[in-house]
Structures are given as C-alpha cells and as structure tokens.
C-alpha positions as CSV (number, residue, x, y, z in Angstrom):
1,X,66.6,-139.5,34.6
2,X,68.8,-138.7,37.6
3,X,67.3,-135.9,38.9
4,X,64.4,-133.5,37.7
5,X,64.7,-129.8,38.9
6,X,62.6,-127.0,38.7
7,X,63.6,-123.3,40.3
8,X,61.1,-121.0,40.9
9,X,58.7,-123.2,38.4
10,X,61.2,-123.8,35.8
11,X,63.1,-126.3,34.6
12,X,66.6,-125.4,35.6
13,X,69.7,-126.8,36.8
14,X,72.0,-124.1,38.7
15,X,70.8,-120.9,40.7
16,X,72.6,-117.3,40.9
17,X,75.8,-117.0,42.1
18,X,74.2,-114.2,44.3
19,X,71.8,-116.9,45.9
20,X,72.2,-116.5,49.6
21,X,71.5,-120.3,50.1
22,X,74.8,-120.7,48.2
23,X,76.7,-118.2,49.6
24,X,75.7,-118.4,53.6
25,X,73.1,-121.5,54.0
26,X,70.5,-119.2,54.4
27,X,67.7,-121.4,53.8
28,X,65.5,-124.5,54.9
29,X,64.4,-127.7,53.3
30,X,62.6,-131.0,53.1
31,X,62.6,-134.1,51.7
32,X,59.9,-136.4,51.2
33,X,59.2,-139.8,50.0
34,X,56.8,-140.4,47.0
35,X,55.7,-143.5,46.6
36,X,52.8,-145.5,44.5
37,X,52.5,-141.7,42.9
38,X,51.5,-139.8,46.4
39,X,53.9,-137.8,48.3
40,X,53.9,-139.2,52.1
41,X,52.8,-136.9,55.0
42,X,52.8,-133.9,52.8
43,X,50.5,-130.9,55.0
44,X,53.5,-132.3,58.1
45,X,55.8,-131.3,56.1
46,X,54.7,-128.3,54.4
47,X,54.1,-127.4,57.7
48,X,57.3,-127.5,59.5
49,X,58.6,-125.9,56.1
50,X,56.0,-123.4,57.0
51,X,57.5,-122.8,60.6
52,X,60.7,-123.4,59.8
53,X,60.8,-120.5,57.5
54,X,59.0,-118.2,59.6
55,X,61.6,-118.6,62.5
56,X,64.5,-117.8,60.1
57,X,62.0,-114.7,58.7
58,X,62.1,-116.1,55.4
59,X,59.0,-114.8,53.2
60,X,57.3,-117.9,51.5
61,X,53.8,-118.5,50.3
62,X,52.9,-121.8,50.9
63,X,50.3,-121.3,47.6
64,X,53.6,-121.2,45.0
65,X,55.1,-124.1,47.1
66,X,52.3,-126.2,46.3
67,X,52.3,-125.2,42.6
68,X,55.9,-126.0,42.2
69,X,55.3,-129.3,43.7
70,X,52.2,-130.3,41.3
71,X,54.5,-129.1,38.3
72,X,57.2,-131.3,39.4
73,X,54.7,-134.1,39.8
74,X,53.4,-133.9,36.9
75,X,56.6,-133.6,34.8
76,X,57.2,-137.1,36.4
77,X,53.9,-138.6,35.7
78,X,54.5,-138.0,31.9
79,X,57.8,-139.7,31.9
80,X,57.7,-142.3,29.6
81,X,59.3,-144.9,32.2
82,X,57.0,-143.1,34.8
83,X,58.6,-143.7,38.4
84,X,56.6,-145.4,41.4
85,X,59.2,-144.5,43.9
86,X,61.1,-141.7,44.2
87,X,62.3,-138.7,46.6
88,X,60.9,-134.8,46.8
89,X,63.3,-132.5,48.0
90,X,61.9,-129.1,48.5
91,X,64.8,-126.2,49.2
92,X,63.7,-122.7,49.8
93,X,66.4,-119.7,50.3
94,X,65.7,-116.1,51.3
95,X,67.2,-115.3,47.6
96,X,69.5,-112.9,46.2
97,X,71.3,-110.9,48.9
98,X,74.6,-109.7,47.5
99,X,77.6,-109.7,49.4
100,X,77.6,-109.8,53.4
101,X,75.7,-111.5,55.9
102,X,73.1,-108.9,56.7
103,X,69.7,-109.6,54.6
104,X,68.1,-107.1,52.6
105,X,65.6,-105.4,53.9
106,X,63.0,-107.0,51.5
107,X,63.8,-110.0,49.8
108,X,62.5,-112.5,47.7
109,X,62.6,-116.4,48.3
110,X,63.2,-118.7,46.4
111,X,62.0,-122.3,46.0
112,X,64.2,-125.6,44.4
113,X,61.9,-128.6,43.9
114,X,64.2,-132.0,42.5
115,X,63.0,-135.1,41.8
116,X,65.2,-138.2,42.8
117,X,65.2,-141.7,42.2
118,X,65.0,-144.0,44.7
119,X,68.4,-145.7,45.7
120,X,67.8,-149.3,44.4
121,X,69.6,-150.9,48.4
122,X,67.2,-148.9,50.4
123,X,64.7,-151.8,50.0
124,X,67.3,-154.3,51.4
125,X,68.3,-152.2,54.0
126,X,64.4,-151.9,55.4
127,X,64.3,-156.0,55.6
128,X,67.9,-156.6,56.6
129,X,69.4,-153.8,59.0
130,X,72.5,-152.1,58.6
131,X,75.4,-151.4,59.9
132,X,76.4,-148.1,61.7
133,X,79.4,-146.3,62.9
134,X,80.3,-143.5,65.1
135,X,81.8,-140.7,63.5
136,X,84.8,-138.7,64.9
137,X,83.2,-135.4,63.7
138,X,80.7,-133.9,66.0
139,X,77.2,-132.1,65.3
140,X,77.5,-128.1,66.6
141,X,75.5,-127.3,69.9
142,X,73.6,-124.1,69.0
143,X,69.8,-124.4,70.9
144,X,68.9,-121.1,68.4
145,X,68.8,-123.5,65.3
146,X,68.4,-127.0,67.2
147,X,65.7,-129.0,65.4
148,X,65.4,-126.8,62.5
149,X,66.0,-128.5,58.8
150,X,68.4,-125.3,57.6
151,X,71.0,-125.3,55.2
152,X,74.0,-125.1,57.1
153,X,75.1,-129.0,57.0
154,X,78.9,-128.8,57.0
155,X,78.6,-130.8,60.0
156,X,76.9,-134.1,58.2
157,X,79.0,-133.4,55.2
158,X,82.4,-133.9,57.0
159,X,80.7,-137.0,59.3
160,X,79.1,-138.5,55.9
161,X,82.7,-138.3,54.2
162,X,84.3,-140.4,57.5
163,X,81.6,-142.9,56.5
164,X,82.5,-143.0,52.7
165,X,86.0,-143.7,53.5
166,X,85.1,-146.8,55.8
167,X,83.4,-147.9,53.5
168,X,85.7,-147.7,50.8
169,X,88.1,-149.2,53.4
170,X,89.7,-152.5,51.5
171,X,89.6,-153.8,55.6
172,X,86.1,-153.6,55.2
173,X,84.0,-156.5,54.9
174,X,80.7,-155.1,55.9
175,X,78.3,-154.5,52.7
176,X,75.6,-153.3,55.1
177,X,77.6,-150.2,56.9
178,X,75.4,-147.2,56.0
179,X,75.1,-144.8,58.4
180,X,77.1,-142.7,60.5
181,X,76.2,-142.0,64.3
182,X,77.2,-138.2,65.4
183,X,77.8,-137.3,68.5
184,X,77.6,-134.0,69.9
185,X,80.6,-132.1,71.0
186,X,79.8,-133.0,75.0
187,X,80.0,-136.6,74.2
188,X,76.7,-137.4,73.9
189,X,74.7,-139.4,71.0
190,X,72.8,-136.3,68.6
191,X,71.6,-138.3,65.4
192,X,72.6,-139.6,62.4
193,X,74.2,-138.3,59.3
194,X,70.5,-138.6,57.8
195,X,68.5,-139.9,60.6
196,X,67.5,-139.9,64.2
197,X,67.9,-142.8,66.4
198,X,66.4,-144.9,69.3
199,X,67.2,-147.4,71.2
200,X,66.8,-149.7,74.0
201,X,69.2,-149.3,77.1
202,X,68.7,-151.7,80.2
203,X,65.0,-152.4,78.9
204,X,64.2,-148.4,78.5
205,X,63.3,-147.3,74.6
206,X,64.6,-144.0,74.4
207,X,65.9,-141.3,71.9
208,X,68.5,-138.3,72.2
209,X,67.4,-134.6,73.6
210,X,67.5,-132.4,70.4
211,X,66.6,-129.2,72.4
212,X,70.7,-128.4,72.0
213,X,71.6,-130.2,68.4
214,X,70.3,-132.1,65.8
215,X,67.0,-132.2,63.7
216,X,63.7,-133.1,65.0
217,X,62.3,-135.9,62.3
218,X,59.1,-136.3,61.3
219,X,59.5,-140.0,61.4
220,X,60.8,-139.8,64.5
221,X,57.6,-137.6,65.7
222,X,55.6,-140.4,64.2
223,X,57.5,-143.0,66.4
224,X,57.2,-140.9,69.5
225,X,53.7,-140.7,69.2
226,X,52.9,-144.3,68.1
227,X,55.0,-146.2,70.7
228,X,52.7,-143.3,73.4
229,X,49.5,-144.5,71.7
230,X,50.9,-148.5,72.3
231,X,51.7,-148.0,75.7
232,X,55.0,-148.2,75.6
233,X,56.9,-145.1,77.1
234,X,60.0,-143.7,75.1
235,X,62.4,-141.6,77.2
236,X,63.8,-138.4,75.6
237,X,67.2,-137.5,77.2
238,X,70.5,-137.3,76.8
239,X,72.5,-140.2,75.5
240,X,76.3,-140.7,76.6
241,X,78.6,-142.7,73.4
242,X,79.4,-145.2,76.2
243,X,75.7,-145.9,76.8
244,X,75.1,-146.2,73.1
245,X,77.5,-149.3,73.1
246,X,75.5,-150.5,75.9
247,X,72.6,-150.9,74.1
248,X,70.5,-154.1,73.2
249,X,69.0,-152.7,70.5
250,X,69.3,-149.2,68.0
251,X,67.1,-148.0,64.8
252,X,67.5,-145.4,62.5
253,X,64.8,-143.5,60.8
254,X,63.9,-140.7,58.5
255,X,61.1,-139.9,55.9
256,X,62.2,-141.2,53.4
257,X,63.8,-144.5,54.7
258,X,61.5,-145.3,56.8
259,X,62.8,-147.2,59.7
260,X,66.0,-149.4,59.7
261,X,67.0,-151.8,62.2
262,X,70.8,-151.6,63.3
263,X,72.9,-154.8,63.4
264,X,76.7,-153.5,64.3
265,X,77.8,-150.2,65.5
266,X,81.6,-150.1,64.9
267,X,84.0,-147.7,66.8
268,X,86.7,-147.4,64.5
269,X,89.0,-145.4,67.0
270,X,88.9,-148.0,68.8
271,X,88.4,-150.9,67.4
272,X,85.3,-152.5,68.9
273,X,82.0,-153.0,67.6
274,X,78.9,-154.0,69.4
275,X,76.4,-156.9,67.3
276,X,72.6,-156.2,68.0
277,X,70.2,-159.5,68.2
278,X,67.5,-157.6,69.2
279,X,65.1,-155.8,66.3
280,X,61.8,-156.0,68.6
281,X,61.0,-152.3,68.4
282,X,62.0,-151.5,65.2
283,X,60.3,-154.1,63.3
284,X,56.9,-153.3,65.5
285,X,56.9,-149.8,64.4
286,X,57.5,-151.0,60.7
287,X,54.3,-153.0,61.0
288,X,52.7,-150.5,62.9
289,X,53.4,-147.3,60.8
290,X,54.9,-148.3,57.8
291,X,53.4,-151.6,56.7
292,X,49.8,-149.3,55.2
C-alpha cells in the first residue's frame, strides 16, 4: 500500500478538474502522525483546521471531518499487514468553483483524507541528526496568510527541488542532508521546507517571527510552551542568514517528525558549511515531549 485515499468518504484517487484546490490552492490542510494505532494531538489539529478554514471562509463541518478520518482508520486497521506507523494527511478545498478567482457565492467543501506510510529513514534521522542547507528560493512575505497551512506551496515546492538536486549531486557525500532552510525575501531565516526551526545563538534559544511568513507548527507550539514550563526562555524574533551560521546549535521539527537535531548547515553559494557539536536542546525536548 502506498497510499490509501478517500474523497468526500470514498475511496478515490483524483478529484474534478473543476476543484478549486487544483485550480487556485484554495484550500487548507494537515498532516498528522499516527502511531501505535492513535493519531497524535488530534482535537490541536482539527482545531487549527477548524480556524484555518474559517479565516479563508471555507464551510466545513468538523462532524464529516471526523467521520472521514474514522473510515480511513479503519480501512487501515483491516489491512492484512495492518500498519503501526503511518501519516494522516487531511486536505479540505472550498470545492467546485468553475473558472475565475471569485468563489461562488455558496459552495461546497470538500475533504481528501490519505493514508501514508512512514518513510523507513525518519527513525535514523530522530537518533542521528541531519544535515541541512539553505535554499536560494525564498518563502513570500504576505502577513494576510502568515502562519496559515493553505495550499498555495509553490514556494516549498521550488526550495524542496534545490534540495533534491544537492542531493542527487555526485559531489555529495552527505547521506544525512534532508532538509532545506528558507529564508525570507528580506534576508531573514522563515522555516524549513517541512519544518520550523530553533536555535541557539550566543547562549539565547530562539525561533523565527512568523507574524510575516511561514507556518506556525504545532510542534513548534509544543516546544514553545514546554521549554516556558522548564524555565528556559525562547526568543521569538527575527533571524538574519548570517546569524543562523552563527549558531551553536539548530533543530528542526514538525508533527510528524518530531524533532531532529542539525549536524551541518551547508551554503552551497558559497561554499561553507557550519558543523554543530551541540544537540543539548533538541535532545531535551525529545525526552521531554516526545519520549511518552
């Protein structure tokens, strides 16, 4: 099984050409990690789902979400190779919509639900580190849709296909190199191709603003408020690229990953890399959030 797919409760693999989620973005999602047969932090995330959608004036009833979810689940559970581990991806669009931008007047949504494996090296990655790099490709400033999950990912597509081609680069000898650091088009250090980020700069943990850019995380929520509940103050501001090479120490982190610890960032424009010794703060919030 690749992936399982249901649209609109069915089991279906395309939508309507007409779908304006294919034609404009016009749509949210979330993605979740199931594992030992649960789906992790589920009422956070159908509740930024639930905001999310609201602020976009999408129409959604958070009853059918639920229902498409428990089909799904239970389409996996009588697999006959039943997966432990696996990822939820949840994509709601304001529907059919014809052509132009302007929405119909009344419209109605609708929900994919797709089950995916689990990439086999995300384990390694989780005890190991990785490497990162920073992407030439910038992440659009646009405070209207800043933190929001939306469809409109053109930005991470072209960043995530710079990080393919490094590492299908014959010059490189780095196995561990998977993820992409985007910067904003000001200069300053947004997020991830898939994750946020935090760091630790002259002995100050902090993370990048996302008031302008970029997706607010729920893992990255979680950290915030566990590292307040330990004591230990995390900055929110905004992070130059030369301060990220400046940096003791960097972690990645979604909902379904989890938190990685970063060994290498490499800038490949020009040439230098920075090597990380330092996974203090990443590997306490693994214990501390993660380890349950």
């Amino acid at each position: 099984m690749a992936v399982l797919t249901l649209v609109d409760g069915e089991l279906a693999d395309n939508v309507p050409v007409s779908d304006r989620g294919l034609l404009y973005g016009d749509g949210v999602f979330e993605t979740m990690h199931y594992r030992q047969h649960q789906l992790m932090r589920l009422p956070a995330h159908m509740l930024r789902l639930q905001r999310s959608c609201e602020q976009l004036g999408i129409p959604l009833l958070m009853t059918d979400i639920q229902q498409h979810i428990d089909s799904l689940l239970s389409r996996v559970s009588s697999l006959a190779d039943t997966p432990t581990d696996g990822i939820v991806k949840i994509i709601v669009t304001r529907g059919d919509g014809g052509r132009g931008y302007m929405p119909a007047a009344t419209s109605q949504s609708r929900v994919v639900v797709q089950f995916h494996l689990m990439p086999t090296p995300y384990a390694e990655c989780y005890r190991r580190g990785i490497s990162c790099m920073l992407c030439r490709h910038p992440v659009s400033i646009n405070p209207a849709l800043a933190g929001l999950k939306h469809l409109n990912r053109l930005d991470q597509v072209m960043a995530s296909r710079e990080l393919a081609a490094a590492q299908n680069n014959a010059a490189n000898t780095d196995p561990m190199l998977q993820e992409g650091l985007m910067l904003d088009s000001l200069g300053d250090l947004t997020e991830g191709t898939r994750s946020n980020v935090f760091l630790v700069i002259n002995d100050q943990l902090c993370t990048p603003d996302l008031t302008q850019a970029g997706v607010c995380g729920l893992m990255r929520n979680l950290i915030l408020d566990w590292f307040e509940g330990q004591g230990i103050p995390v900055t929110v501001r905004a992070i130059t690229g030369q301060e990220l090479m400046l940096a003791s120490e960097v972690f990645i982190c979604n909902s379904v990953i989890g938190i990685w610890p970063v060994n290498s960032v490499y800038d490949f424009s020009s040439g230098t890399c920075i090597h990380l010794s330092s996974q203090t703060m990443a590997r306490s919030a693994q214990q501390g959030l993660l380890s349950h």
